[in-house]
N, C-alpha and C positions, 0 to 999 in steps of 0.2 A: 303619579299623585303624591305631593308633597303630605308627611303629615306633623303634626302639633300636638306633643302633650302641653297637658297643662291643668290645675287644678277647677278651674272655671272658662266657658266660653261664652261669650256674651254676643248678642245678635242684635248688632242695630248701634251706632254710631250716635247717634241723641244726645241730648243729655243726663233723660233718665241712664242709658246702658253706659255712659263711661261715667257717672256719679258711682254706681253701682260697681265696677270695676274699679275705680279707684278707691272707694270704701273697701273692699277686696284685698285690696295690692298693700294698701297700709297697715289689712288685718295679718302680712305675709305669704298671701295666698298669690299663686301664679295667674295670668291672668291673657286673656289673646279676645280681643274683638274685632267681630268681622261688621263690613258695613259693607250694604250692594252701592251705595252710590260711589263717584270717585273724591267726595269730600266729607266731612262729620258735620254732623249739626241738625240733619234730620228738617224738623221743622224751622230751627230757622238757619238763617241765612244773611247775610250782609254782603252786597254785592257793589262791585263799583257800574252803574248802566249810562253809557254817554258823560262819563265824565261826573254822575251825580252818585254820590253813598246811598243806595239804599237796603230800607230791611226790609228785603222779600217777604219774610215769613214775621215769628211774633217778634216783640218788641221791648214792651212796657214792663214796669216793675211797680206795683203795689204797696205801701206803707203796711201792709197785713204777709206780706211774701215772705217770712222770716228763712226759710229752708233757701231763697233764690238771694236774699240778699246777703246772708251769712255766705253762699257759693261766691257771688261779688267782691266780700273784703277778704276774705282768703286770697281768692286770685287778683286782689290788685285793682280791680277794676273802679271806675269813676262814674256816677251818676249825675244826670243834670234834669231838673224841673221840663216837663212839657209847658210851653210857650199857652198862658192863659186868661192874660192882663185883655180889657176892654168887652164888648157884649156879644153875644151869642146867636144864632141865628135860626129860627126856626120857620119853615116852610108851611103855609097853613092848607086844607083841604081844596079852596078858590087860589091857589098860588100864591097866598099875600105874604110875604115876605117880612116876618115877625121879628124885632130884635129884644133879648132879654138877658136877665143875669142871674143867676142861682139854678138850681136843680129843677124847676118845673117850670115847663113851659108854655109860653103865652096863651093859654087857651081862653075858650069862654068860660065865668067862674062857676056856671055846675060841673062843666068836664072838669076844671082845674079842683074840685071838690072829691069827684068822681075817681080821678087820678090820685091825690094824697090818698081816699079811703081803701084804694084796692093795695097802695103802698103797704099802707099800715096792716089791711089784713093777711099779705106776704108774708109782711116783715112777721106777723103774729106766728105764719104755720113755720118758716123757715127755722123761728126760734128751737121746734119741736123736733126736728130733721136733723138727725146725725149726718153729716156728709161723708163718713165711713162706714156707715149701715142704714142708707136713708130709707130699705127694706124692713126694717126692725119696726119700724111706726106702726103702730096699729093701725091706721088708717091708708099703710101702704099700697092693699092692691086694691081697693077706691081708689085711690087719688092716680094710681096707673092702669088707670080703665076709661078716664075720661080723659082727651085732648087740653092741654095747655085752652085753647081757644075757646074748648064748650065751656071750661070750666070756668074762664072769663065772662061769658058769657051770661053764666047761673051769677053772676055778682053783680053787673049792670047790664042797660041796654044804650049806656052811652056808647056810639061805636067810635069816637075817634079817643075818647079813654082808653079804650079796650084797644085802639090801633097800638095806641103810646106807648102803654105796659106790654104789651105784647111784641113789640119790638126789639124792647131791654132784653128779652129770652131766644126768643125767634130769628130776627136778621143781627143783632147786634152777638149773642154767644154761640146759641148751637144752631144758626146756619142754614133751618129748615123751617120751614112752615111751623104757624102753631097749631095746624090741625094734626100735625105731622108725630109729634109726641103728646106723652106726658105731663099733668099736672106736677108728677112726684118728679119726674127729668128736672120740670123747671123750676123745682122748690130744692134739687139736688143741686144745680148747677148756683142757685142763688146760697144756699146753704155752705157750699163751697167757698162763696167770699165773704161769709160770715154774716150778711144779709143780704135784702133783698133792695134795701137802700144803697148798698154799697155798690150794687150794680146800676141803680140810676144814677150813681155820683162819678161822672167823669173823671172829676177831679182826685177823688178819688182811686178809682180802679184803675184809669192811665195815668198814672203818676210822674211815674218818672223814666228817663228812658239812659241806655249804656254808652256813654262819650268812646263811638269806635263805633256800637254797633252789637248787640246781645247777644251775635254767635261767637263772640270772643269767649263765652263761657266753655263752649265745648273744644274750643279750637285749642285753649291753653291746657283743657283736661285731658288733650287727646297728645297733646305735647307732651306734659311730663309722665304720661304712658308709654309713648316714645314707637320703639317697631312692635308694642304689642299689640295695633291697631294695624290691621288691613284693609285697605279701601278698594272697590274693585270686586269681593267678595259677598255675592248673594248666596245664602243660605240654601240648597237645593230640598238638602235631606236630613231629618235628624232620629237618631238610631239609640236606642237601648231595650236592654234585655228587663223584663217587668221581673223575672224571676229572678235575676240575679243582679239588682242594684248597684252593686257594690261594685260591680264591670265600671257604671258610668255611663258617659251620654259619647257620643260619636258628631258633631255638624259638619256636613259633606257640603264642599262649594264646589266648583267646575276643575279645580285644580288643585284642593286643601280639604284635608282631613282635620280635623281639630279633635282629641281625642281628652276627655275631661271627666270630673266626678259628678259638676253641675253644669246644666245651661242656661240661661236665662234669654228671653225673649222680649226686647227690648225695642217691640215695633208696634205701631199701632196696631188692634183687633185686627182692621179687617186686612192686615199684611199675614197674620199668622196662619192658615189656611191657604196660602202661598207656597209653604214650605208642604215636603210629604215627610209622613214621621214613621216608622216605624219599631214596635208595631202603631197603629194609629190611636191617633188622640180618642178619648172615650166620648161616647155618645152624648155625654153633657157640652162638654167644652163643643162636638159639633153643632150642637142645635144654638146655643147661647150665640158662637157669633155668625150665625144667619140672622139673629136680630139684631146687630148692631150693623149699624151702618155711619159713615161721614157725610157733616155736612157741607156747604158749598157755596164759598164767597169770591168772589173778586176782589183782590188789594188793592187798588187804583192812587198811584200813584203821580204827582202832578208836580213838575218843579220851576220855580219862575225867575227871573230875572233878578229880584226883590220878592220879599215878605207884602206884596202890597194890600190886601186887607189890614194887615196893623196900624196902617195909616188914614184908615178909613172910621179905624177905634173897631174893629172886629178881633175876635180872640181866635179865629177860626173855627170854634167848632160850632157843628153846627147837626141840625136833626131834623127830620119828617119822617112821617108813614107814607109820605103820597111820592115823593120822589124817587126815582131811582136809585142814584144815592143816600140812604137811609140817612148816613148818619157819616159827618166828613172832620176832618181835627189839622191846626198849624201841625208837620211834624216837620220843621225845621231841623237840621241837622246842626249839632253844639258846633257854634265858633263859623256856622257859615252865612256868606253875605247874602246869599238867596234865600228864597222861600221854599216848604215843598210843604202841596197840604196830600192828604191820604183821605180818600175815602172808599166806602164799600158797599157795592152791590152785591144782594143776596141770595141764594135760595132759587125760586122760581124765576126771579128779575135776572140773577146771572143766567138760569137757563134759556131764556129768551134774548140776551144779546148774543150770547154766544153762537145764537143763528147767523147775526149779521157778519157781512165781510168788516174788517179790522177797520179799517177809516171810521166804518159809520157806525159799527160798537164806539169807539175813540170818540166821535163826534157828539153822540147820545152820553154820556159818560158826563165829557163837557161840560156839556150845558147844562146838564145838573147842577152843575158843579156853581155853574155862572148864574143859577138861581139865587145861589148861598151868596156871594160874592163879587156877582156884575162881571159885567163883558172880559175883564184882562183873565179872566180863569179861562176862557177858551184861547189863551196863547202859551201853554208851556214851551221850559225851552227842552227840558225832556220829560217823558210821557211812558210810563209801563204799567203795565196789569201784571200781577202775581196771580196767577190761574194754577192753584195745585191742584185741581181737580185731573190736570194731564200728567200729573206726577206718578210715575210708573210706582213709585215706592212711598205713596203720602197718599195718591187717590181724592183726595177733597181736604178740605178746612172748615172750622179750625181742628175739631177735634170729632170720633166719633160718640154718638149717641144709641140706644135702646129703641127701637118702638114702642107702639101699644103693650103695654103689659109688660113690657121684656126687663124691665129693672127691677119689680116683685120680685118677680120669676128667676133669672136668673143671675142679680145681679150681686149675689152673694158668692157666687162660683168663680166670677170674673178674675180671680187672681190666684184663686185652688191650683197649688201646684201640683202636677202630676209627675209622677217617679220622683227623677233628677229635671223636671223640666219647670222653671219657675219663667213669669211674667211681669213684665215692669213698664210701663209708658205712662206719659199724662193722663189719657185719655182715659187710666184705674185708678186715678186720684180720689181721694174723697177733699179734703180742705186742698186747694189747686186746682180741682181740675181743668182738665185741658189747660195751663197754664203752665210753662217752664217751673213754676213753684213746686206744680204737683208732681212734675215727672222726677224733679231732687229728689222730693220727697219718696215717693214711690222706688228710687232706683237708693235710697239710703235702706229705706224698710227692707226689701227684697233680698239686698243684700248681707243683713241681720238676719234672716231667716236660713239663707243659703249655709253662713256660719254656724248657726244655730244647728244647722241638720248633718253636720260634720262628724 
């Protein structure tokens, strides 16, 4: 068994844990990060498939991202506009195929009244929601008692309002039904991007996207870290003494000791529980993440011969509640002569393709698809699903979430370090969450702390 001193050891390859490490290494501090997959970047990803660039995993970069875009001009990197010129496309209840332009969609005008009015009463609570103690509200374990959906529900009996807005939270961020969480989840996750407008604003929230491809972030972080990154290295065990701190923390992988003062864990929730610690993690941190769980999308990706919607006057993106594909967008790659659009199925709708054999998932996909955009979307010339839900070390997308009650309850602990063992992913963001933004953030903070406790 090989082993490794070193002042910190970091678990998890992302870009929360090499932010974190690299903030580390600049403060002087030694530094070794283990990653179980055989590449860095965690969630995301940039892979070449059939000859087409695409991002497996996330993507986009936000005008409000200050922690991911300050990471961007540091290392170099280039951004370019998501493709948005001409009208939008929205799918109505009877299939009619709706086209428009700005933020709310073609409805009839009580729903479209219905829709602004539950905007605005969001926008009102999210005002009041710290997205770093969204627990602190007075009205926090109300509002985490009733489902995302009942509580749409207490505000109107439009249902294809209630589809609309409930979308924005539900199949478009965290992935899971709205009966499935929280009010307070979904006033956290909108509070994160600073409202709840800025999550109906495409244009907005997918902004911009990384000429190359967004896992350049980790890949260059993981560069000028150089051999203190091991790939190939899953976490088995993690070791220290409660009585005598000052030993340090021990992470055991199949072949490496890494032997340190701190460690930090730098993996989604439900991966930590993966690892066996001893002695074991205290009865809070057990019970906390049996409530969390991820949620679960399909990335559907589609690439064509040409952009041909742009000539049709379509911007690509496009939206329903009723379709399988919720909600689809051009994601053209910078400086290429094709087209690719992306769209996503959700939640329960991914669970039910995923019965199908691969053609006729593929085929049902499609045609979604060819709702939005007519017959040429059923001919890519290459065609992939991103399915991290089979992802041994990611388990689902995008990010995880709390149940009923469980952000009250326990979502003040979430990042409580114990001993020498501290915690860093997206997924513990408050302003980012689930967001590349929030894992910077999150793996800058943790990192201050780790120092601090020196």
């Amino acid at each position: 068994m090989e082993r490794i001193d070193c002042d910190v050891v970091i678990v998890g390859a992302g870009a929360s844990g090499l932010t974190a490490a690299t903030r580390l290494k600049h403060a002087g501090r030694s530094v070794v990060v283990l990653e179980a997959r055989d590449r860095v970047g965690g969630r995301l990803w940039t892979d070449d498939i059939d000859g087409a660039m695409l991002e497996i995993g996330g993507q986009w970069v936000s005008p409000d991202q200050d922690a991911l875009i300050e990471t961007l001009d540091e290392l170099g990197l280039e951004t370019y506009e998501r493709y948005r010129e001409g009208q939008n496309v929205y799918i109505s209840e009877n299939g009619e195929r709706r086209l428009f332009e700005g933020e709310i969609f073609p409805v009839p005008a009580k729903t479209e009244g219905e829709i602004v009015g539950l905007i605005e009463k969001l926008d009102e609570l999210v005002a009041e929601i710290d997205p770093d103690a969204p627990w602190a509200h007075p009205r926090a374990k109300e509002l985490d008692e009733i489902s995302f959906a009942e509580w749409l529900g207490t505000q109107t009996d439009d249902e294809e309002a209630r589809l609309n807005i409930g979308m924005f939270i539900a199949g478009a961020m965290l992935t899971k039904p709205d009966h499935a969480f929280s009010a307070l989840q979904a006033l956290l996750m909108a509070a994160s991007a600073g409202s709840f407008s800025h999550l109906v604003d495409a244009d907005f929230i997918l902004d911009r996207r990384v000429v190359g491809g967004l896992q350049q972030v980790p890949l260059l972080l993981a560069e000028k870290l150089g051999d203190a990154v091991r790939l190939g290295r899953p976490v088995r065990t993690v070791r220290w003494d409660p009585d005598a701190p000052e030993r340090g923390v021990v992470a055991v992988t199949d072949d490496l000791e890494v032997h340190a003062k701190h460690v930090i864990l730098a993996v989604p929730p439900v991966l930590i529980s993966r690892v066996s610690y001893e002695p074991p993690l205290p009865r809070r941190q057990h019970q906390l993440h049996q409530h969390l769980s991820m949620g679960f999308v399909i990335k559907v990706h589609a690439v064509y011969e040409t952009p041909f919607w742009r000539s049709a006057g379509l911007s690509g993106t496009a939206f329903s509640p009723y379709e399988l594909c919720h909600e689809a967008y051009d994601n053209t790659n910078h400086g290429d002569s094709r087209g690719t659009l992306v769209g996503f199925v959700s939640d329960e709708e991914a669970d039910a393709v995923f019965t199908l054999p691969a053609e006729e998932r593929k085929a049902r996909i499609l045609e979604s698809l060819s709702h939005y955009y007519g017959e040429q979307a059923l001919h890519p010339v290459v065609y992939y699903e991103s399915d991290w839900g089979s992802e041994e070390w990611t388990r689902g997308a995008y990010a995880a979430s709390f149940d009923m009650g469980g952000l009250a309850r326990y979502g003040a602990d979430l990042r409580t370090p114990v001993g020498p063992i501290h915690f860093s992913c997206s997924d513990m963001a408050g302003k980012g969450y689930q967001h590349v933004d929030g894992a910077i953030r999150v793996g800058r903070e943790v990192a201050g702390e780790v120092l601090a406790a020196w």
